[in-house]
C-alpha positions, -999 to +999 in steps of 0.1 A: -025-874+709+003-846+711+000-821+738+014-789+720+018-757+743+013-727+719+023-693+737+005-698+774-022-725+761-021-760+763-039-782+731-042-814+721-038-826+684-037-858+669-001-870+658+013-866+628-007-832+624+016-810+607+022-775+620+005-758+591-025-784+597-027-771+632-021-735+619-052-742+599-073-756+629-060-724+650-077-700+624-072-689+591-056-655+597-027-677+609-026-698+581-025-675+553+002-652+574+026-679+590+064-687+573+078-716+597+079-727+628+100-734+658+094-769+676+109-775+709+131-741+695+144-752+666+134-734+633+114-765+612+092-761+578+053-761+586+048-797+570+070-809+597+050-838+616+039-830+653+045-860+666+043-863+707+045-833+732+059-806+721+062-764+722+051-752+688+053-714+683+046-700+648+066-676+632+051-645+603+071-620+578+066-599+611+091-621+628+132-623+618+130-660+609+101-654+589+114-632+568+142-647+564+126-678+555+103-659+530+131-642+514+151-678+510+120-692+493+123-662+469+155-669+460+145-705+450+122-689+432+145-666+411+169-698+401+141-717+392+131-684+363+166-678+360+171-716+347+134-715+328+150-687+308+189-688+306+190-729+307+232-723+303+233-703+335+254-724+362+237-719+395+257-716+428+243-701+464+211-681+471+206-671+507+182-646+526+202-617+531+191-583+554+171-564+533+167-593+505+177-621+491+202-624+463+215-658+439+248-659+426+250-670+388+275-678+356+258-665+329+281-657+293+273-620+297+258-599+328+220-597+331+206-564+316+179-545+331+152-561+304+169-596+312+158-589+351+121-574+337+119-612+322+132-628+350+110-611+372+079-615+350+087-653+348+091-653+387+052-640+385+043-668+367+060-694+391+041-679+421+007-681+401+016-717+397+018-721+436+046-746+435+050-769+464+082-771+478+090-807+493+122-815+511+140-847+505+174-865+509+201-878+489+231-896+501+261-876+483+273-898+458+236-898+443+240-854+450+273-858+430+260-877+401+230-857+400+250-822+391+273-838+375+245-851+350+234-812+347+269-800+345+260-779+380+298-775+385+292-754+415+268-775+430+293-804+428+313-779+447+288-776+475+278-807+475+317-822+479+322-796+506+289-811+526+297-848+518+327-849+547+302-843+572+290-880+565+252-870+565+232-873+536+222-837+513+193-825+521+170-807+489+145-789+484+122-793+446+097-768+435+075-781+400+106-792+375+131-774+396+151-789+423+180-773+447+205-782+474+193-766+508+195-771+542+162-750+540+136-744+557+110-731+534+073-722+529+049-743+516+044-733+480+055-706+458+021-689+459+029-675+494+055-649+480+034-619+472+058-589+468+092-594+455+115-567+432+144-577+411 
């Protein structure tokens, strides 16, 4: 058993449990609402494991990091309908930004504002699918040959610029579409309600 405080409270949880599995047990107001988490302080995706004693405190769209983390999973989001529709776009970075989130592109010619109704409309459909996102590693020769094999040329880039660090490259995949990112993320697609292009 893990002994989790959670604000002032003390509770007990098997381990393993993963935060949004004790979100769950906590009540489903908190379920439905909550973005990430910080364990022990550091800012973690809700299927991280709980495993041993720990302080767990959950973080909404009300907080900074949630929001943040909402609008990052957006921006997967848009990439993923940007490559379901333009399959020749090259992608390169998409981060939360202050009032947004934004991904940078090479498309031939500059989206028009029907091309962003479409995008947006297919963005729509890959929240109705309610998309998990998992998180998994690659060492970065495997990250290399990976973009290389989709001509990602940016990504290569990135993933170049991360390989001197000597970790392996952490990703992130959503249905058939998968992206380099530190992360974290929400669970699935379906948690992004509101979004405008």
């Amino acid at each position: 058993m893990a002994k989790v405080k959670l604000r002032d409270d003390y509770r007990e949880f098997e381990n393993g449990m993963t935060a949004l599995d004790i979100a769950k047990s906590i009540g489903a107001g908190l379920y439905k609402t909550v973005c990430v988490c910080r364990i022990n302080g550091e800012l973690k995706d809700l299927r991280t494991p709980v495993n041993g004693d720990c302080e767990l405190e959950f973080l909404t769209f009300d907080d900074e990091d949630g929001k943040k983390t909402y609008r990052h999973t957006a921006s997967h989001i848009l990439a993923q309908a940007v490559k379901r529709l333009y399959p020749e776009a090259k992608l390169a970075i998409g981060p939360a930004i202050d009032n947004g989130f934004y991904y940078d592109f090479d498309v031939p010619a500059p989206f028009t504002p029907e091309d962003l109704e479409k995008i947006e409309a297919e963005m729509k459909k890959i929240v109705k699918e309610d998309l998990s996102l998992e998180h998994f590693e690659m060492t970065p020769e495997e990250a290399i040959k990976y973009y290389e094999d989709k001509g990602e040329i940016y990504k290569v880039e990135l993933v170049r610029e991360h390989a001197g660090k000597g970790e392996n490259i952490s990703f992130y995949k959503q249905g058939d579409f998968t992206e380099l990112c530190a992360g974290p993320h929400i669970p699935s697609t379906g948690r992004v309600k509101a979004f405008k292009l």
